[in-house]
Each structure stands twice: as structure tokens, then as C-alpha cells.
N, C-alpha and C positions, 0 to 999 in steps of 0.2 A: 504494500500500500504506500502510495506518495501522496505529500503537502507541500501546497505548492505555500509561500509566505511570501506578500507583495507583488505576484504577478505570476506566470503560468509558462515561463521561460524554464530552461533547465538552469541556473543560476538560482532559484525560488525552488525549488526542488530539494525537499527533506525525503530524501527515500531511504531511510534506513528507520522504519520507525513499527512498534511493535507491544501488543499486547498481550498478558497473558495472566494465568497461577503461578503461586510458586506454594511450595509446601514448608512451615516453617519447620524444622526437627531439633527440638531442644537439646541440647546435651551438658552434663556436670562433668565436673574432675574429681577423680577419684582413683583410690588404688593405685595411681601415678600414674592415670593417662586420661583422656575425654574419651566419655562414655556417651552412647544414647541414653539419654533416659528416658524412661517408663513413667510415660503418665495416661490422666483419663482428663478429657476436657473437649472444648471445643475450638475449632480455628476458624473465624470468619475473616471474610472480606483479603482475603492471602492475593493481593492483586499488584502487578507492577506494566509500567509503561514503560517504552527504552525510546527514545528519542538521540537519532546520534548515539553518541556513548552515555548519554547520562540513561542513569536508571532507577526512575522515582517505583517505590514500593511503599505500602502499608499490610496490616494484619493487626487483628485483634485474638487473641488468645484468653478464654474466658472458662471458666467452672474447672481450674483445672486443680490438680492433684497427684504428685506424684506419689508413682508407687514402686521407686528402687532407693539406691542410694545419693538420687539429685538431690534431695533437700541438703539443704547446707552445703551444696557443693557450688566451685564455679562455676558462673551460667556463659552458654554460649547457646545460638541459634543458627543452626545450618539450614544449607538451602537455599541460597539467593541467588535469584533465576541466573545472575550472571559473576564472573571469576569479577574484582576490582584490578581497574587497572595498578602497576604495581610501580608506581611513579614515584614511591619514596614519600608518599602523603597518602595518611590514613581518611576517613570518613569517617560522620557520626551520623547516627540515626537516633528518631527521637522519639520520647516516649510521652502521649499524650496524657496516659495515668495508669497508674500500677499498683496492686501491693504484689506480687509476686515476689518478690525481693525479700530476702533475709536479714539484714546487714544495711539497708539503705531507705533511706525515705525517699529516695527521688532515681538516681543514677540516669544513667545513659547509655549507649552502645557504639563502640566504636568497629570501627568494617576495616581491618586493616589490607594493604598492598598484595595484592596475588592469592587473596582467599576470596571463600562464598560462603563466608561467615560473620556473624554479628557479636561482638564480645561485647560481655554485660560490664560496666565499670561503676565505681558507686561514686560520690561527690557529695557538696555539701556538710558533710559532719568531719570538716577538718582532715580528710583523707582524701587521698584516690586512691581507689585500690578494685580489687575484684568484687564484685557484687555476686553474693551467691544466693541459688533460689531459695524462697520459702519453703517452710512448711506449712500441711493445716490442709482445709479443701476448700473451693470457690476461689481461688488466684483467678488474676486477672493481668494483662498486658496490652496497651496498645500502641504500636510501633508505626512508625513511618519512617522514611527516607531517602536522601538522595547520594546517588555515585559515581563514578564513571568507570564504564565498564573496559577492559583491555580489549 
């Protein structure tokens, strides 16, 4: 599919541009490596646009509950539709509101260079550091974000 932007010339010509899912797949650290982890929950709205290289995404993750050894562990979220380009500059993605989080009232996610993953980081209470998942059941996540793809 092309868009043409200000006229209908091949100069005006965005044809690289693209719709789709993506699946979020949570995973903790543990036992001294990233694991998937096991939960029950739901994933709405898991949607990304790629325009060019940028690649705007959202998801909402809601009723969720794990059920191995994620709690308390670092969080990470695999799965983004596309590799970031690995330009030596990482991406943040943002989170519209949360308790999913262990360890943090707010945190963030940063996408770092040559991965298709989302790392959880926490902030605000005098630290940056890893943000690990909660415990408990009915967690909740809603993420958005922008990147540029390699």
C-alpha cells in the first residue's frame, strides 16, 4: 500500500508503510537467564503501524496473573513486530498506567539497539534500576511506543 503526502508524484510516495498484530510474550529473570513466563490474563489492542522505519505500537495487558516464577522477577516483553535498528541509541516506550510492577510506582520500558524486546526499568523513587513484575491477580499494563526499525 502507498501514500502519496502533498501530491501524487513518486517524490510524495510513502510506500513502505504497514499494518498489523504483534503478540506481547512476557518474560522474568530467573535461575540466571530470561525465562517465558507463565501467566493467565488478557492482551488487547496488541497493534503496530510501521511507516518508513518508525514503528508506532500499543497493547494493553489486563487480568493478568502469573503463574511460575515471574513475580518478583525482571520484567521484559518480547515480540515487537520488528528487530530496532541498532544505531547505538536505545528507545523508550511508554506506559499509560500500570500496577503490574513490583518494585515501582511508575517505571518505563526501554527497546534497546538490535533487539524485539521491551525492558521494564523503574524510576522515580530515587533509583533506576530493573522493574520487576508483581504479584497478586488482576495486573494491569498499558504500553505504547515509538522506534525505528533496522
Amino acid at each position: 500500500m502507498a501514500i502519496y503526502l502533498g501530491g501524487t508524484g513518486d517524490a510524495n510516495k510513502i510506500d513502505d508503510y504497514e499494518e498489523g498484530t504483534w503478540t506481547p510474550n512476557p518474560h522474568g529473570y530467573w535461575s540466571g537467564g530470561w525465562r517465558q513466563a507463565t501467566y493467565t490474563g488478557n492482551v488487547d489492542g496488541a497493534t503496530y503501524t510501521k511507516v518508513g522505519r518508525m514503528v508506532y505500537f500499543k497493547c494493553y495487558v489486563n487480568n493478568v496473573s502469573f503463574t511460575n516464577n515471574a513475580s518478583g522477577a525482571n520484567a521484559r516483553i518480547y515480540g515487537l513486530p520488528f528487530t530496532c535498528a541498532d544505531d547505538g541509541y536505545g528507545y523508550v516506550a511508554y506506559i499509560a498506567h500500570t500496577n503490574v510492577f513490583e518494585n515501582t510506582n511508575t517505571g518505563s520500558w526501554y527497546i534497546a539497539p538490535g533487539n524485539q524486546h521491551i525492558h521494564a526499568t523503574k524510576y522515580g523513587e530515587g533509583s533506576v534500576g530493573n522493574a520487576t513484575w508483581g504479584t497478586g491477580n488482576n495486573l494491569y499494563c498499558m504500553i505504547s511506543g515509538v522506534y525505528q526499525a533496522s
